[in-house]
N, C-alpha and C positions, 0 to 999 in steps of 0.2 A: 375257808379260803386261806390262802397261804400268801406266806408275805413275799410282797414283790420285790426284784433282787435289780436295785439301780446302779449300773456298774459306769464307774467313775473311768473320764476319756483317762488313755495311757499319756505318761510324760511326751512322747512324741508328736501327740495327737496335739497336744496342746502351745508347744514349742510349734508346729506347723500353721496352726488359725493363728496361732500370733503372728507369726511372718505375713500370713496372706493378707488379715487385718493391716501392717504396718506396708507394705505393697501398696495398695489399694489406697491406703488413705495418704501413703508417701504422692502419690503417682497425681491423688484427685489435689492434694494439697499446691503440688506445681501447675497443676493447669488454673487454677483460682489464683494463685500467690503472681503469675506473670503477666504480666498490663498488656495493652496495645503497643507495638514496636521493642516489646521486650528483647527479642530478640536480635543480636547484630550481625553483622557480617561475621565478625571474630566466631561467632558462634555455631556457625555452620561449616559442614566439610566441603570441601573441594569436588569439585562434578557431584556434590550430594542437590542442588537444583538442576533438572533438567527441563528440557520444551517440555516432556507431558505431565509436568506435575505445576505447571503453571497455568491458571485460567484464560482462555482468552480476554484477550483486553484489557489485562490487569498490568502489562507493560506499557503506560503509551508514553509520547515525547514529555509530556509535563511532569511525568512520574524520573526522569532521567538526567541527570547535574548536566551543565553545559561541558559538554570536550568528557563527560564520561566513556562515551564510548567513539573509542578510535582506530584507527585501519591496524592499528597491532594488535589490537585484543578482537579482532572478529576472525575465525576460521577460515583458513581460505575454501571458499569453495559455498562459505555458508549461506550469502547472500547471492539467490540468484536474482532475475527479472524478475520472476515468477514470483518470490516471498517480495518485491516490492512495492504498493503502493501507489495507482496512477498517477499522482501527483508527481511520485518521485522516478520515473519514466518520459524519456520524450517518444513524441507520437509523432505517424509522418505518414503521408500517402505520395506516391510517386503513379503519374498516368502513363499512360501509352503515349508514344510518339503523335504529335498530328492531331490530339485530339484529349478528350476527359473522362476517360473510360481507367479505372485503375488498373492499372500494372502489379503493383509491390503496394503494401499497405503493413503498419504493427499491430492494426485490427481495429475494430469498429469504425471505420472512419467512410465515410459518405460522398459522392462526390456527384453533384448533379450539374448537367449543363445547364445556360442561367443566358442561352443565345450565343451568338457569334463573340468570343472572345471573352465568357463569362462565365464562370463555377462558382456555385456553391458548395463549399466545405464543411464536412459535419462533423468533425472530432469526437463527439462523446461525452468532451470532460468540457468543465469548467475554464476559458482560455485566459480569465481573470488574471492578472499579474505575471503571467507568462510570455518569455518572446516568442516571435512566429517568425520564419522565414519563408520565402517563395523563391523561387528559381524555376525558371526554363530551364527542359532539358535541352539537351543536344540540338544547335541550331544554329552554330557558327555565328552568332552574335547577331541575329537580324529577328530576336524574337525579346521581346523585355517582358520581364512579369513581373506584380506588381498585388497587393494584398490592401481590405481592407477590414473590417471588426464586425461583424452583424450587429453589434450594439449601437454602432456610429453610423451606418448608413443603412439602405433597403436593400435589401438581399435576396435571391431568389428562391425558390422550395420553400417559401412560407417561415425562411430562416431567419426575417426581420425581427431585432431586439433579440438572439439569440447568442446566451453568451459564451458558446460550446461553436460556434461557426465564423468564420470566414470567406468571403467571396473575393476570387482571383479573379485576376484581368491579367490578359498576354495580347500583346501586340504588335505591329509588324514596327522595330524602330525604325526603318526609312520610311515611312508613311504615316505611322503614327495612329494607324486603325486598328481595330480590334480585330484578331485573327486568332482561330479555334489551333493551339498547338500545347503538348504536355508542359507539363508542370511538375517540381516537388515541393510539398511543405510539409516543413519541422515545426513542432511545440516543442518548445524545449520545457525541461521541470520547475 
């Protein structure tokens, strides 16, 4: 048998594993060598974070300094209804003339008759801490409406201790009796 001929890497060969070696162990050496919050602001480029490289969820109020973010630093255009948070939306139903049938509504919102001069209101959200307004519509001033909290009294539609409702009352003010006529109410945010 003949002797076997072990042919030694070329100078380049070896000038190249050493790069890839120093590469690789450069590269593994910074991901271990950098802590949690390593990174700062200073450290990142300008539009280098965008919406989709951000997880949901991973922004919320508590993660954000007070007065961080202000009407100069948000794009116009960037926050519509739609990207915001029912909480931070008011809600409103407006009925028909004459009666409690809805007209105009910002969505979800329920309105059931509750007898002569009497509606329940079903909002959706939680009306906790929130102001409410009511208003008559159009009735040249001989209809008054008037609101009060499912949580505080009994309400109709099974909406007693319900903290997403309100039940209206409209009345004739020269008589002072309950009369079936529209209504608008606002939750404000």
């Amino acid at each position: 048998m003949g002797k076997r001929l072990v042919r030694r890497p070329s100078p380049a060969m070896v000038v190249a594993i050493l790069a890839l070696c120093l590469a690789v162990g450069g590269t593994a050496f910074a991901a271990v060598k950098l802590g949690k919050n390593a990174v700062k602001t200073k450290n990142i480029k300008n539009s280098a974070v965008t919406e989709s490289k951000i997880a949901g969820n991973a922004v919320t109020g508590s993660k954000i300094a007070d007065s961080a973010v202000t009407e100069s630093k948000i794009a116009s255009g960037a926050v519509s209804a739609g990207k915001l948070a029912g909480s931070a939306k008011s809600t409103w139903v407006e009925t028909q003339f004459g009666g409690f049938t809805i007209a105009r509504q910002s969505g979800g919102v329920t309105v059931t008759a509750d007898g002569t001069g009497k509606a329940a209101v079903n909002f959706g959200i939680d009306l906790s801490g929130r102001g409410i307004s009511v208003t008559p519509n159009l009735n040249l001033g001989s209809v008054v409406a008037e609101f009060a909290r499912c949580v505080d009294i009994s309400c109709g539609a099974g909406l007693t201790g319900n903290p997403n409702a309100i039940e209206v009352f409209t009345w004739a003010s020269s008589t002072s009796t309950l009369t079936t006529s529209g209504f608008s109410a606002v939750v404000s945010p």
